[in-house]
VOPAGU-2260 file (C-alpha; in pm, 1 decimal, decimal comma):
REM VOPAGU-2260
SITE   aa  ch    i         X         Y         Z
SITE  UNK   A    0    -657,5   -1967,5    1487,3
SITE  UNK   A    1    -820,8   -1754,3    1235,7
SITE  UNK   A    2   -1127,6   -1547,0    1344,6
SITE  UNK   A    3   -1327,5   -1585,1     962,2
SITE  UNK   A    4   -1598,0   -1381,5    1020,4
SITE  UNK   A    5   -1883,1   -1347,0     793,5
SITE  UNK   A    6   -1904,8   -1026,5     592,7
SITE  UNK   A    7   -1860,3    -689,4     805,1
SITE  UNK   A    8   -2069,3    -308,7     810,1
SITE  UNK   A    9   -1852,8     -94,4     757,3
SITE  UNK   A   10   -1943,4     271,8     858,2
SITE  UNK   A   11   -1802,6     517,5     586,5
SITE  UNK   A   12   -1713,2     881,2     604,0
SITE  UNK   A   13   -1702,1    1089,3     304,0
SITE  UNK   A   14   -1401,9    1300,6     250,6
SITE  UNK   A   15   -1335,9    1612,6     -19,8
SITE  UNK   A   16   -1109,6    1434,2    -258,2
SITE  UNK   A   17   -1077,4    1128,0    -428,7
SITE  UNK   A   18    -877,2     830,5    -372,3
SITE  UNK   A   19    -832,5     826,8      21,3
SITE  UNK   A   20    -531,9     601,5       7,1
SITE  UNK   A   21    -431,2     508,7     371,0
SITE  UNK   A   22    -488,2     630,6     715,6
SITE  UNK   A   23    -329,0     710,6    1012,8
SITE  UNK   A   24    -465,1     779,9    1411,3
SITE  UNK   A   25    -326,2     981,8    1646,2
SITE  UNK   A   26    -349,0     953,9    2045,1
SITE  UNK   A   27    -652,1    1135,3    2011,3
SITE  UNK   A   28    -826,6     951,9    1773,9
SITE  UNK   A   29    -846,8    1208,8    1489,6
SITE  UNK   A   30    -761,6    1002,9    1179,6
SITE  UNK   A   31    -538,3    1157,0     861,1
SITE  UNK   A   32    -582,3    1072,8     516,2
SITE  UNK   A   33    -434,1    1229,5     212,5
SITE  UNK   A   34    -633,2    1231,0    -147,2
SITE  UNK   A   35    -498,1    1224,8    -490,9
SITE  UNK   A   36    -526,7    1596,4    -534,6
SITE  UNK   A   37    -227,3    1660,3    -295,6
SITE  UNK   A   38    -486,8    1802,6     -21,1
SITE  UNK   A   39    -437,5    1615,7     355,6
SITE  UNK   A   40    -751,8    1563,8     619,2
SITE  UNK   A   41    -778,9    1507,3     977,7
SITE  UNK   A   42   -1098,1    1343,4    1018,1
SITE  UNK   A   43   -1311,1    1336,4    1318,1
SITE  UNK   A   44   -1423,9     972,0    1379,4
SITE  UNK   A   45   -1756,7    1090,1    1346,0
SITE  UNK   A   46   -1713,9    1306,9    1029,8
SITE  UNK   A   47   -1859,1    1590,4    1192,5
SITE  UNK   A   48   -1534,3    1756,1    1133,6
SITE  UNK   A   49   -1260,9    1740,7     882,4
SITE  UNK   A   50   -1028,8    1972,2     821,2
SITE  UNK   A   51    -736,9    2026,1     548,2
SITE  UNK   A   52    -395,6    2020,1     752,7
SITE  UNK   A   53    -195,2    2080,3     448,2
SITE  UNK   A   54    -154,5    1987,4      58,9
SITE  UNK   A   55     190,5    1815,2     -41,8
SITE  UNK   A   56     212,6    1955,3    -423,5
SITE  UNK   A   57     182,8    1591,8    -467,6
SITE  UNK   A   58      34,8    1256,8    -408,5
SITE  UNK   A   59     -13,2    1135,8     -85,6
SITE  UNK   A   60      -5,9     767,9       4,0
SITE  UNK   A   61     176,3     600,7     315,0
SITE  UNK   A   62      99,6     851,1     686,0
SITE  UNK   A   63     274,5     777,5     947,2
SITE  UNK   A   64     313,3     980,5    1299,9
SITE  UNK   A   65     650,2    1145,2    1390,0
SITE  UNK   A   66     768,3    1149,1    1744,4
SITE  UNK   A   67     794,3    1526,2    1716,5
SITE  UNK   A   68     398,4    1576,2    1620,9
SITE  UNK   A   69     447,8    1605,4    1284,2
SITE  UNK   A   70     305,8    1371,0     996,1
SITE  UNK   A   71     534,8    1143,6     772,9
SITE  UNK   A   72     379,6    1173,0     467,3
SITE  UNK   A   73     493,1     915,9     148,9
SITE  UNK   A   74     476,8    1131,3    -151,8
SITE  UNK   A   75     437,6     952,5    -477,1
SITE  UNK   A   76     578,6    1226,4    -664,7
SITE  UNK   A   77     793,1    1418,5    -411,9
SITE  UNK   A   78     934,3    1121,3    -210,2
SITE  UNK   A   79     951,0    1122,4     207,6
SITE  UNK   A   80     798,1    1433,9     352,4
SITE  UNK   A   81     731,0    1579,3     669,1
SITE  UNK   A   82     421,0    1770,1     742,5
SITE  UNK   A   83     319,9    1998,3    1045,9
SITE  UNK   A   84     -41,4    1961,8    1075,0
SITE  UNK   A   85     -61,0    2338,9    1320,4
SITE  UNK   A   86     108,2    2489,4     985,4
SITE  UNK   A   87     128,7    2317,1     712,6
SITE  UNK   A   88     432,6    2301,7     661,0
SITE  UNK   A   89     637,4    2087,3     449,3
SITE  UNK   A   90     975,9    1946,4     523,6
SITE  UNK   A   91    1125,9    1741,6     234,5
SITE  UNK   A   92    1319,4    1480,3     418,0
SITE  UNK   A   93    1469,8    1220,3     105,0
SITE  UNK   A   94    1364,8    1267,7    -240,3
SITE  UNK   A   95    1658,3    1086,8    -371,1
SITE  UNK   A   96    1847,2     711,3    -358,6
SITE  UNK   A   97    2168,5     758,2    -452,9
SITE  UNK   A   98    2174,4    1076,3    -626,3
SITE  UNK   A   99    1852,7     970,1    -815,6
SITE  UNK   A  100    1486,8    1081,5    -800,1
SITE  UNK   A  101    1249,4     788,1    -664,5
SITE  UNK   A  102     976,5     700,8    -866,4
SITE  UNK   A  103     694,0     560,7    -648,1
SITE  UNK   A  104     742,3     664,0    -271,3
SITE  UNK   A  105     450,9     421,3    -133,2
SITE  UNK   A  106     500,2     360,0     248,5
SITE  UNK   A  107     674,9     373,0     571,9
SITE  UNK   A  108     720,6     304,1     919,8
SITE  UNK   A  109     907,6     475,9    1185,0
SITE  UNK   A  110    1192,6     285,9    1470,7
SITE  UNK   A  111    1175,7     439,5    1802,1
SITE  UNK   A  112    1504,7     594,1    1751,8
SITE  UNK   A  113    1447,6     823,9    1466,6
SITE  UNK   A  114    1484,0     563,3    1175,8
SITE  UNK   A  115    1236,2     560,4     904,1
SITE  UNK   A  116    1186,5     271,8     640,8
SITE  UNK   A  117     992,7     304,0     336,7
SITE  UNK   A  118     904,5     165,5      22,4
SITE  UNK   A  119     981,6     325,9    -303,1
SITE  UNK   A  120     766,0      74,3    -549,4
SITE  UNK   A  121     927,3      90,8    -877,0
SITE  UNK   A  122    1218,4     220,1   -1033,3
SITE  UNK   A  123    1027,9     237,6   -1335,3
SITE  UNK   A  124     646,8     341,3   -1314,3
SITE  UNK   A  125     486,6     577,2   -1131,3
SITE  UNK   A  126     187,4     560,3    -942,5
SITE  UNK   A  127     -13,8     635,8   -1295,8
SITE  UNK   A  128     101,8     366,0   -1430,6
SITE  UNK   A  129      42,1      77,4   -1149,9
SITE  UNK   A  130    -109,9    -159,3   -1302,5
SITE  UNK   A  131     163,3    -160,4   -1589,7
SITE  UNK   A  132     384,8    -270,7   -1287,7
SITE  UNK   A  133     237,4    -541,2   -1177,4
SITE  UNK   A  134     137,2    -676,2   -1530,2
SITE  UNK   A  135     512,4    -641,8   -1642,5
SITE  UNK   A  136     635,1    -774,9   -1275,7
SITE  UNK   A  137     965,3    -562,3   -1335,1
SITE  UNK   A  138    1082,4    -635,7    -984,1
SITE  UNK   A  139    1259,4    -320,8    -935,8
SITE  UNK   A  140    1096,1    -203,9    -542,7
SITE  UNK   A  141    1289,6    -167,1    -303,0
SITE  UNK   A  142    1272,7    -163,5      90,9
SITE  UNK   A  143    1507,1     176,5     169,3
SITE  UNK   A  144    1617,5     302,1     536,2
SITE  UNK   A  145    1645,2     670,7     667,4
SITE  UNK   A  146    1881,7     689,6     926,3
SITE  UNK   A  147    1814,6     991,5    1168,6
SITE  UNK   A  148    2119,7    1177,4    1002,4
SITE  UNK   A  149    1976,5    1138,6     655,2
SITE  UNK   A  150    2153,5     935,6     505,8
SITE  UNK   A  151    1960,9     667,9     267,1
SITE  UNK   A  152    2070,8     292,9     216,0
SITE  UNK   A  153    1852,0      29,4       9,5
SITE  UNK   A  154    1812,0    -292,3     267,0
SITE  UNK   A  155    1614,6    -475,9      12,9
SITE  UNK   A  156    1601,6    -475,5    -370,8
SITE  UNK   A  157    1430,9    -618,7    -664,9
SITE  UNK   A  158    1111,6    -689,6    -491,1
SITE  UNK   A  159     796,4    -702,8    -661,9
SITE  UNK   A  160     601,1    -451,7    -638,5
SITE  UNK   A  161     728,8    -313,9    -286,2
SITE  UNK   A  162     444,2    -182,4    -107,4
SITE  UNK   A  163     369,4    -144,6     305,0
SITE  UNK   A  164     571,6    -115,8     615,1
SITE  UNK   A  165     586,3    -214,2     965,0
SITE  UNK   A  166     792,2    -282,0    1237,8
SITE  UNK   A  167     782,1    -620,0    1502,2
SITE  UNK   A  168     617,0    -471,9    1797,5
SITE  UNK   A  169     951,9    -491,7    1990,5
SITE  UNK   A  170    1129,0    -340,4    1638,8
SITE  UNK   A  171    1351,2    -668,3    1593,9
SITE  UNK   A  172    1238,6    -675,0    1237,9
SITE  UNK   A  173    1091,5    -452,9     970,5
SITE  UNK   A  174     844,0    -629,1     715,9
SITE  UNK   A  175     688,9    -459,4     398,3
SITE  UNK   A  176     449,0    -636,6     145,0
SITE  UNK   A  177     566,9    -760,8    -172,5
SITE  UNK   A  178     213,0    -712,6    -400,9
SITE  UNK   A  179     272,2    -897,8    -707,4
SITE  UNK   A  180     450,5   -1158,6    -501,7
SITE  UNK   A  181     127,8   -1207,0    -273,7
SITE  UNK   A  182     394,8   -1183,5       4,8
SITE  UNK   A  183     514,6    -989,6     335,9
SITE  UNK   A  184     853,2   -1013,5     341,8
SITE  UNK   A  185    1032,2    -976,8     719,6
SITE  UNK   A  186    1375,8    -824,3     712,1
SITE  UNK   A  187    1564,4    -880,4    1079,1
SITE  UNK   A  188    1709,3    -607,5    1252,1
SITE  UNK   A  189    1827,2    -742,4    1645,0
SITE  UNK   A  190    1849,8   -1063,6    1779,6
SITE  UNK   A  191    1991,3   -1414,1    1675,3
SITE  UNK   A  192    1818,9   -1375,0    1256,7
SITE  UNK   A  193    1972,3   -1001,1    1245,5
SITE  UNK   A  194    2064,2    -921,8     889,1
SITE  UNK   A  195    1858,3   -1250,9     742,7
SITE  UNK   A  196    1517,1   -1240,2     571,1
SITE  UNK   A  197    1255,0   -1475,5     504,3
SITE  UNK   A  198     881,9   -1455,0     445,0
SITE  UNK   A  199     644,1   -1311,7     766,2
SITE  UNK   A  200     345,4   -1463,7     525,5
SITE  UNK   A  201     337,0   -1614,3     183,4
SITE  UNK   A  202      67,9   -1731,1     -72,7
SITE  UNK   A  203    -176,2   -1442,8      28,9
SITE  UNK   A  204    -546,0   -1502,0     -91,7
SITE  UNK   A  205    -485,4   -1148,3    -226,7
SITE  UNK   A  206    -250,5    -869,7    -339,8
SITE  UNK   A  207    -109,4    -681,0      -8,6
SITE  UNK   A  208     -94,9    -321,1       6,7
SITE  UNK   A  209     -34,9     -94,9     299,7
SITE  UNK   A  210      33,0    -293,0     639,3
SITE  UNK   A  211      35,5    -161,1     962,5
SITE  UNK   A  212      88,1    -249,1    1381,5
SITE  UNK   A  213    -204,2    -188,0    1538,6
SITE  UNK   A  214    -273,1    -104,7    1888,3
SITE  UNK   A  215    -309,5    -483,3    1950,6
SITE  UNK   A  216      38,2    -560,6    1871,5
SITE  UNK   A  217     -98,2    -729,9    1522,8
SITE  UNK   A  218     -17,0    -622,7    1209,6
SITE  UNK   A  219    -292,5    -540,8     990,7
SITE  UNK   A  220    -258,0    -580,7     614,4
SITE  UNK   A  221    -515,4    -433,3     336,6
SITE  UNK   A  222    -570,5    -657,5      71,4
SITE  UNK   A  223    -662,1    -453,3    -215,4
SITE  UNK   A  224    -814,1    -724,0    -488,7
SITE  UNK   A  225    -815,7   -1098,9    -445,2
SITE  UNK   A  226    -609,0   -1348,6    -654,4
SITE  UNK   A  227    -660,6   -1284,0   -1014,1
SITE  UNK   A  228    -571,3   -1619,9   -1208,5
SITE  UNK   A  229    -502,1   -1404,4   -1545,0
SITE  UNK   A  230    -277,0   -1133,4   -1409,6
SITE  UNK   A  231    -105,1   -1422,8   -1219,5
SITE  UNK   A  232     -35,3   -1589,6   -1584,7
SITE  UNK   A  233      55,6   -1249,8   -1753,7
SITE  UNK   A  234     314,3   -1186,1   -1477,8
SITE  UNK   A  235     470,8   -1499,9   -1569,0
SITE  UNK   A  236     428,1   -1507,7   -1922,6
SITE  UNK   A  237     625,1   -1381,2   -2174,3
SITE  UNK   A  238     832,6   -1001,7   -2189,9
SITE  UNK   A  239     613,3    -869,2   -2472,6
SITE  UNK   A  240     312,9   -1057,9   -2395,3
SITE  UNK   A  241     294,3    -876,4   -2047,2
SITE  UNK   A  242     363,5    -502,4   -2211,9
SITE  UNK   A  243      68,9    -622,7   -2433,0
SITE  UNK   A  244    -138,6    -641,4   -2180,8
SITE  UNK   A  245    -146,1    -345,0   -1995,2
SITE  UNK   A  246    -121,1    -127,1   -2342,9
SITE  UNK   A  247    -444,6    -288,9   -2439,3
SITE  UNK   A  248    -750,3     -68,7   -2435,5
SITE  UNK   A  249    -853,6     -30,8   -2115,3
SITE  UNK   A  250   -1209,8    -234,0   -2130,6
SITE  UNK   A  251   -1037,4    -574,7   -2178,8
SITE  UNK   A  252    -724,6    -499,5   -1924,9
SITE  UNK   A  253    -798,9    -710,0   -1643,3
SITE  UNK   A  254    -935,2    -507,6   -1364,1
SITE  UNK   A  255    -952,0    -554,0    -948,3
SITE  UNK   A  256   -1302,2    -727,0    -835,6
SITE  UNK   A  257   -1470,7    -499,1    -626,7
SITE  UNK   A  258   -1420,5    -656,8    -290,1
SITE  UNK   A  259   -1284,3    -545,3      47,1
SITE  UNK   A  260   -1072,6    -746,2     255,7
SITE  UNK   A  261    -857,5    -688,4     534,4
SITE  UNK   A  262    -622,6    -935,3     775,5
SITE  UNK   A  263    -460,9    -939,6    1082,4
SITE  UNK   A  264    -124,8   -1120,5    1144,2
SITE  UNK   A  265      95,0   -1244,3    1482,1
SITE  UNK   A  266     451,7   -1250,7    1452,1
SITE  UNK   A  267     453,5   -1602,5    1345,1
SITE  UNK   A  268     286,3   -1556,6    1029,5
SITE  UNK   A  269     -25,8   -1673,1    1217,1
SITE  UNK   A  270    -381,2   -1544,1    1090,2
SITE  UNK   A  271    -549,8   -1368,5    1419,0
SITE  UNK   A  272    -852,1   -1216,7    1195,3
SITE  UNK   A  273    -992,4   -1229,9     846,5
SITE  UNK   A  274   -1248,1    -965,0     756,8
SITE  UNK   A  275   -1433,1    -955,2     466,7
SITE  UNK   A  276   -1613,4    -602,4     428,0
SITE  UNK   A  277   -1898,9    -443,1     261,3
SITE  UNK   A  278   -1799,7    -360,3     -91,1
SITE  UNK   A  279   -2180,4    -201,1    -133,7
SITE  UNK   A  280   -2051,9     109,5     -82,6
SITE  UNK   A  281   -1676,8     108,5      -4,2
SITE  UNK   A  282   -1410,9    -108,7    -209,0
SITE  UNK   A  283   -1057,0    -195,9    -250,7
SITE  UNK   A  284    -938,0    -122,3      40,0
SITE  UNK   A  285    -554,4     -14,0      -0,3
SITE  UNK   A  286    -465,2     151,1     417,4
SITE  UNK   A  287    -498,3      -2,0     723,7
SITE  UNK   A  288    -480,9      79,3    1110,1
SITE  UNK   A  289    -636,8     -51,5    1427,2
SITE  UNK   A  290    -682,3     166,4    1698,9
SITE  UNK   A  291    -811,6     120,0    2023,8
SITE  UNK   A  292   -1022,2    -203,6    1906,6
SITE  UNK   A  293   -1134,4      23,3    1608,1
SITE  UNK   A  294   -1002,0     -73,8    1243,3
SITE  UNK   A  295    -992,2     279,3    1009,6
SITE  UNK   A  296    -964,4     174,8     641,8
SITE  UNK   A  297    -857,0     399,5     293,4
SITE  UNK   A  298    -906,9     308,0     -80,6
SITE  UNK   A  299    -709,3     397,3    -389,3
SITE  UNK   A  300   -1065,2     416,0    -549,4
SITE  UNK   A  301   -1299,9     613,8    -287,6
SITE  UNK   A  302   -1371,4     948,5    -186,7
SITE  UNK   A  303   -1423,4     852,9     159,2
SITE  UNK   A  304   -1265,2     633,9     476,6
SITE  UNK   A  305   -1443,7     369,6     681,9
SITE  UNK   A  306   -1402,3     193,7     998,4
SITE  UNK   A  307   -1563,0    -104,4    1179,9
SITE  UNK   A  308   -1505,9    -267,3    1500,5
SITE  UNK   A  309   -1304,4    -568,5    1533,8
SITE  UNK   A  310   -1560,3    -722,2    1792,3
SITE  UNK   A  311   -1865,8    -656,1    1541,0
């Protein structure tokens, strides 16, 4: 049963750059973020300390942790990268789909074996141009897999608006959130289902962006704006209605409320928490990761991360 708690502190922690996207923890509870200016924090839980591990040239969304202590880092503009945090070094690991350049490397998740999925959004806007997107609902993400010998194959196509990753706890499926579609979609990968896919959770109260497992065997999805009656009737409307739209100046373009939500889902679908945050000071909350009874959140829109405790 759903644990709908009234509306959570949330304790923030400036960073140096804007846009603090998603988050990742390590074993020892330092927590990476990456900012729109390419730059790449570890973050003491506290704040005393954060220092810049490395800058991808880019813009860095999805973080993940690599088996060999490096940091899978989703580039927008440079694609699936691999960063050593003691160095700063930067591996390039895909930057292309079948001989072509991805547009909008969002997010990933990594098998215990070496594989890596992640979500390249849309084959035809960047991350600039998001909103135009999901207004025009062009339907062209896709769910992609990196086997450990590089090589690249597309396991799911024309979703809309492909956006975060995870894996089952026991890796018999990989899921990854469909925004416009106000779904998680669940891809099997072992047992009786492998091959089929059907919908983890549908009919969101929100738009999904980055999911994550969490050290409670839940996965933990952002939700980045709640349901927004007029973009849900320009995504359906007509072709040149919806390019209208997001040409339009940008005062009447319809906008994300400031709100910050997060939820946390079984492997049935089933909602285990519902947390509706603080938006006072911290909003649109667009990463996600529980550690250690701790939930670390990022925003597209803030300079800063936050965290709260799922007992509070």
């Amino acid at each position: 049963m759903a644990t709908l708690a009234a509306m959570t502190t949330l304790t923030v922690v400036p960073v140096p750059g804007y846009g603090a996207e998603d988050v990742v923890v390590d074993d020892d509870g330092m927590v990476y973020t990456g900012t729109e200016d390419g730059a790449v924090f570890r973050v003491r839980p506290d704040g005393g300390r954060i220092d810049r591990v490395g800058h991808t040239g880019g813009r860095p969304l999805g973080l993940e942790l690599l088996p060999d202590g490096r940091l899978l880092v989703c580039d927008a503009h440079r694609g699936l990268l691999a960063l050593d945090p003691a160095t700063g070094r930067i591996e390039v690991l895909t930057d292309l789909v079948h001989g072509r350049r991805m547009v909008f490397c969002n997010n990933a998740a990594v098998h215990s074996d070496g594989t890596i999925f992640f979500s390249d959004t849309s084959r035809r806007f960047g991350i600039e141009r998001w909103e135009a997107d999901m207004v025009e609902n062009t339907a062209s993400g896709r769910l992609l897999r990196r086997d450990p010998d590089g090589h690249v194959e597309v396991l799911l196509d024309g979703l809309r608006f492909a956006n975060g990753v995870a894996l089952a706890a026991d890796e018999s499926y990989v899921a990854v959130a469909e925004t416009a579609g106000r779904t998680v979609v669940r891809r099997w990968l072992a047992g009786p289902r492998q091959g089929q896919v059907d919908h983890l959770a549908a009919d969101l109260p929100g738009y999904p962006d980055n999911i994550a497992r969490g050290s409670d065997g839940l996965l933990w999805v952002a939700v980045a704006s709640p349901t927004d009656a007029v973009v849900e009737r320009l995504m359906t409307g007509p072709k040149p209605l919806r390019r209208l739209a997001w040409r339009a100046p940008d005062a009447v373009r319809p906008k994300p409320r400031r709100t910050a939500r997060v939820m946390a889902l079984d492997d049935t679908g089933g909602v285990v928490h519902d947390r509706s945050l603080d938006a006072s000071g911290f909003h649109m909350v667009t990463g996600v990761r529980e550690h250690r009874g701790t939930v670390w959140v990022g925003s597209l829109r803030e300079p800063a991360i936050a965290s709260f405790l799922v007992g509070s």
